[in-house]
C-alpha positions as CSV (number, residue, x, y, z in Angstrom):
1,X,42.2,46.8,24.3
2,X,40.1,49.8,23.3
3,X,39.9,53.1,25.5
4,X,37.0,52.4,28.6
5,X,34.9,55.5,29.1
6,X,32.4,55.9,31.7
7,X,29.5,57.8,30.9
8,X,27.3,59.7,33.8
9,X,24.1,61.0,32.1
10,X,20.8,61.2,33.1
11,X,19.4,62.2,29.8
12,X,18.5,58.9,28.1
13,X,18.6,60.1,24.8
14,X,21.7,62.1,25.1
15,X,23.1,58.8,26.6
16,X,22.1,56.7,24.4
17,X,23.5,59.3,21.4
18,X,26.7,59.8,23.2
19,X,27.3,56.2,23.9
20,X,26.5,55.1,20.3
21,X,28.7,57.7,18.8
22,X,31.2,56.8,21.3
23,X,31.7,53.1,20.4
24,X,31.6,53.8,16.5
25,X,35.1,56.0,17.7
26,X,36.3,52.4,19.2
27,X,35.7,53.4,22.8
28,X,34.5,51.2,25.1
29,X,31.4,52.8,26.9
30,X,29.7,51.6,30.0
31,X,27.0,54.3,30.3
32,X,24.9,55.3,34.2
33,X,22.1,57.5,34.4
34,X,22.4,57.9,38.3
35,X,25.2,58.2,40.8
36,X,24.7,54.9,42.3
37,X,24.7,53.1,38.8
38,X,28.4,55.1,38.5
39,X,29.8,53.6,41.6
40,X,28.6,50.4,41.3
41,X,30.3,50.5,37.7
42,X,33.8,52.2,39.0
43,X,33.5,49.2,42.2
44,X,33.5,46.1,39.5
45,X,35.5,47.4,37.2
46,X,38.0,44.9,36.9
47,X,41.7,46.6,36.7
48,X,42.9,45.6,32.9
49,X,39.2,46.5,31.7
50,X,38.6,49.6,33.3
51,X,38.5,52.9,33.0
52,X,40.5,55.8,31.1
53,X,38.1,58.6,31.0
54,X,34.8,60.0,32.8
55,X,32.4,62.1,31.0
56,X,30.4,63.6,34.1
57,X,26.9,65.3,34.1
58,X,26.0,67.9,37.0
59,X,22.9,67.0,37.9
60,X,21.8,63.4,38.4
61,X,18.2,61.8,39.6
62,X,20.5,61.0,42.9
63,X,22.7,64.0,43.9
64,X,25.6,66.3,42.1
65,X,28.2,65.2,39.8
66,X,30.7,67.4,41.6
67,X,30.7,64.2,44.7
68,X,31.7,61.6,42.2
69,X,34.3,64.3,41.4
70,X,35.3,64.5,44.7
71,X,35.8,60.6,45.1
72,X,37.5,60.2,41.8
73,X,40.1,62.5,43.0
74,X,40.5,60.6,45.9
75,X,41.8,57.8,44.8
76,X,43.0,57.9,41.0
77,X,44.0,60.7,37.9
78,X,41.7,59.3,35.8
79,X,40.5,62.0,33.6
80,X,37.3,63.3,34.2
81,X,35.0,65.9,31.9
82,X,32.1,67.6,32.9
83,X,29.7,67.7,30.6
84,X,26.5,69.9,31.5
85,X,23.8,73.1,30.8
86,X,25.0,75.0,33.7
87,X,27.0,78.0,32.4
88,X,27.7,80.4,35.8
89,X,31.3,80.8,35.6
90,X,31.7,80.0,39.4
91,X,30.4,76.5,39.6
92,X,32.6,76.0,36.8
93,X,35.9,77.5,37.9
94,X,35.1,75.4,41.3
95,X,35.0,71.7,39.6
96,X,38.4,72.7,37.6
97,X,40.0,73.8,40.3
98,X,38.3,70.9,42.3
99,X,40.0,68.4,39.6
100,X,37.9,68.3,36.7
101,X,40.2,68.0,33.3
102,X,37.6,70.2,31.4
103,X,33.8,71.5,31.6
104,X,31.7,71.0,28.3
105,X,28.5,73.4,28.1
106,X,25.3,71.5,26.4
107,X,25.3,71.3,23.9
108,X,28.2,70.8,22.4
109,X,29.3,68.9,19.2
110,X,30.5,65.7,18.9
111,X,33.8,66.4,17.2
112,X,34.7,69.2,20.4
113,X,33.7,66.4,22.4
114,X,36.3,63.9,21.2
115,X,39.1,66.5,20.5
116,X,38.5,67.9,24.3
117,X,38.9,63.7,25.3
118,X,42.0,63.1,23.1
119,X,43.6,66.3,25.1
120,X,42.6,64.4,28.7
121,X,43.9,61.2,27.5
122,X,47.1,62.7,25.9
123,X,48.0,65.0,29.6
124,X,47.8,61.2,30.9
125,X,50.0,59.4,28.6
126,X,47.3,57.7,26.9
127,X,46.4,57.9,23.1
128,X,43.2,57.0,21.5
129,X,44.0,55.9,17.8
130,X,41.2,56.8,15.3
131,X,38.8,53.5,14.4
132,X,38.0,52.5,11.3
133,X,34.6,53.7,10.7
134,X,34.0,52.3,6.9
135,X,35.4,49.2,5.2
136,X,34.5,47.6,1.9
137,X,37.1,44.6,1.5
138,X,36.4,40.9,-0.7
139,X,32.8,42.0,-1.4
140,X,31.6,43.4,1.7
141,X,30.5,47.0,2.6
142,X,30.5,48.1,6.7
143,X,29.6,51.3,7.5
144,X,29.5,51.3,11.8
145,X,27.9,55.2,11.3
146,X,24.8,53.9,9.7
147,X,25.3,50.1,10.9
148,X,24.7,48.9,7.9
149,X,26.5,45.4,6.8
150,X,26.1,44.3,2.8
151,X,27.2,41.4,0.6
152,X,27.8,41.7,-3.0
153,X,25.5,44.8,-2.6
154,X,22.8,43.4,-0.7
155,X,21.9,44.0,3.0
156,X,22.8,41.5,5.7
157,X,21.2,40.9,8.2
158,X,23.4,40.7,12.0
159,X,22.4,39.7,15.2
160,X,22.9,42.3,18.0
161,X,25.8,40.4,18.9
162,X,27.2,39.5,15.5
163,X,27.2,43.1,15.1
164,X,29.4,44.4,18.0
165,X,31.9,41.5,17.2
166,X,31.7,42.6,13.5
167,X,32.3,46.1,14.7
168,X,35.0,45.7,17.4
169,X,37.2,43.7,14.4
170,X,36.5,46.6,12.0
171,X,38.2,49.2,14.3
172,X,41.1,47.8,14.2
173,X,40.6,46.6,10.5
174,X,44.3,44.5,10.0
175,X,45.1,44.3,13.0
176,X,45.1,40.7,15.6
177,X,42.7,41.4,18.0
178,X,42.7,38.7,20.6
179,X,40.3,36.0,22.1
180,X,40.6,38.3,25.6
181,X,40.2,41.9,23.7
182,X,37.0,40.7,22.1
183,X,35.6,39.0,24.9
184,X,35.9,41.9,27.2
185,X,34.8,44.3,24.8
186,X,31.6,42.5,23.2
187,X,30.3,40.3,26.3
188,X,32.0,42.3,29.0
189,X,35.1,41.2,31.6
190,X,33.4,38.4,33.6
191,X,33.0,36.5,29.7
192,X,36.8,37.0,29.3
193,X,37.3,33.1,29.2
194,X,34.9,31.8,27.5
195,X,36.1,31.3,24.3
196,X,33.2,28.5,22.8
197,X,31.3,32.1,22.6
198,X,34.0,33.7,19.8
199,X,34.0,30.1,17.8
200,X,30.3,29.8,17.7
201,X,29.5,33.6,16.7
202,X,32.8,33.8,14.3
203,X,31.1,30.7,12.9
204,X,27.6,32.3,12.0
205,X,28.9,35.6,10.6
206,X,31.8,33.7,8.3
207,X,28.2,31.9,7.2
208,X,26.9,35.1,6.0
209,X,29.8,36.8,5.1
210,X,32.5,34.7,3.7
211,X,31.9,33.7,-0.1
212,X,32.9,30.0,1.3
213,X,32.6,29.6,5.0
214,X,35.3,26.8,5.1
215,X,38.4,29.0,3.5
216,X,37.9,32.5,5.1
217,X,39.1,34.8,3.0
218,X,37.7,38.5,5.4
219,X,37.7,37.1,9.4
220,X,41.2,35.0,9.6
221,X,41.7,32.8,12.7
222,X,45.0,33.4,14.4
223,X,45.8,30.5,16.0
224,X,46.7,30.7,19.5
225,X,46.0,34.4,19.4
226,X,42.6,36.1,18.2
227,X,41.1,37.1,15.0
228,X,42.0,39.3,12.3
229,X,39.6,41.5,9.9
230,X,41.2,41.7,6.7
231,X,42.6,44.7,5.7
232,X,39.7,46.5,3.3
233,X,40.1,47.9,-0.6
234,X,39.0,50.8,1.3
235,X,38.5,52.2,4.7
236,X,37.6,55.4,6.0
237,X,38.8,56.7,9.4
């Protein structure tokens, strides 16, 4: 299952950036623009789908960053970085030493950003594995930076939801992902057995991606297990 990051941001266009970005890395975002949203995402978050890192804004519509902090530490090591405008050395020196993993000044690029997460994640034991980002295999072009899908050099068109399945097997481009892993991470954990949804939406993308639907030469069934993307002429990381 991919990384789970929880995003606290009130900006919605920083959020909505930072989330995007985020996913084409193979993260699995859930993104809050308020305190309350945050909590009510840590509380259901089921325990196999939850979270491995917090990216924390300061100042939210709904109080300070620095309480969430303050819970967080209360009751797990899950890696937390603020991420925020505020550059007084103080306030800073007070959320590391308060637990904070590391404090991010805005604004910030995106390839500090992810370097600074690896580090968190690595101090815990947990490694985030580059995602295929680019993959041109039996006639088809995927590019998740510019989320554009072709066949045979013309555009196709995707769903919302054909897309992020699309995606989530692209990231991990020859590898078995499985009917759990994909439910989780496209329709979220409470779809995580409901597997008519993966043979119905497999179905309409083999139908416009596959040169013949019924012998699937790019998304292979594994039986009993998941899908597999195959393995591309080329893919860039």
């Amino acid at each position: 299952m991919s990384l789970g990051v929880l995003l606290v941001e009130d900006d919605r266009e920083l959020r909505r950036t930072l989330q995007q970005a985020l996913e084409v890395e193979g993260y699995r975002v859930a993104a809050a623009a308020s305190l309350a949203d945050a909590r009510a995402l840590l509380a259901h978050a089921p325990t196999d789908a939850g979270f491995d890192l917090v990216l924390l804004d300061l100042g939210l519509p709904d109080g300070e960053g620095s309480a969430l902090l303050a819970e967080l530490r209360q009751r797990s090591g899950t890696p937390v970085l603020v991420i925020s405008a505020r550059m007084d050395e103080g306030p800073k020196v007070q959320l590391l030493d308060a637990g904070a993993d590391d404090y991010l000044i805005k604004p910030f690029s995106l390839a500090e950003l992810l370097a600074r997460m690896r580090v968190a994640l690595r101090h815990r034991g947990r490694h985030a594995r580059p995602a295929t980002r680019r993959l041109t295999v039996a006639g088809v072009s995927i590019d998740l930076e510019t989320r554009r899908v072709q066949r045979e050099g013309q555009d196709v068109h995707l769903t919302p939801t054909e897309y992020r399945l699309l995606a989530r097997l692209v990231r991990q481009a020859g590898q078995v992902v499985t009917h759990r892993q994909l439910l989780v991470d496209v329709w979220g954990p409470e779809f995580s057995h409901h597997t008519h949804y993966l043979r119905l939406y497999m179905a309409q993308l083999r139908a416009k991606l596959e040169a013949d639907p019924a012998d699937p030469q790019l998304l292979i069934t594994e039986p009993g297990v998941g899908y597999r993307l195959t393995d591309g002429e080329q893919r860039d990381r």
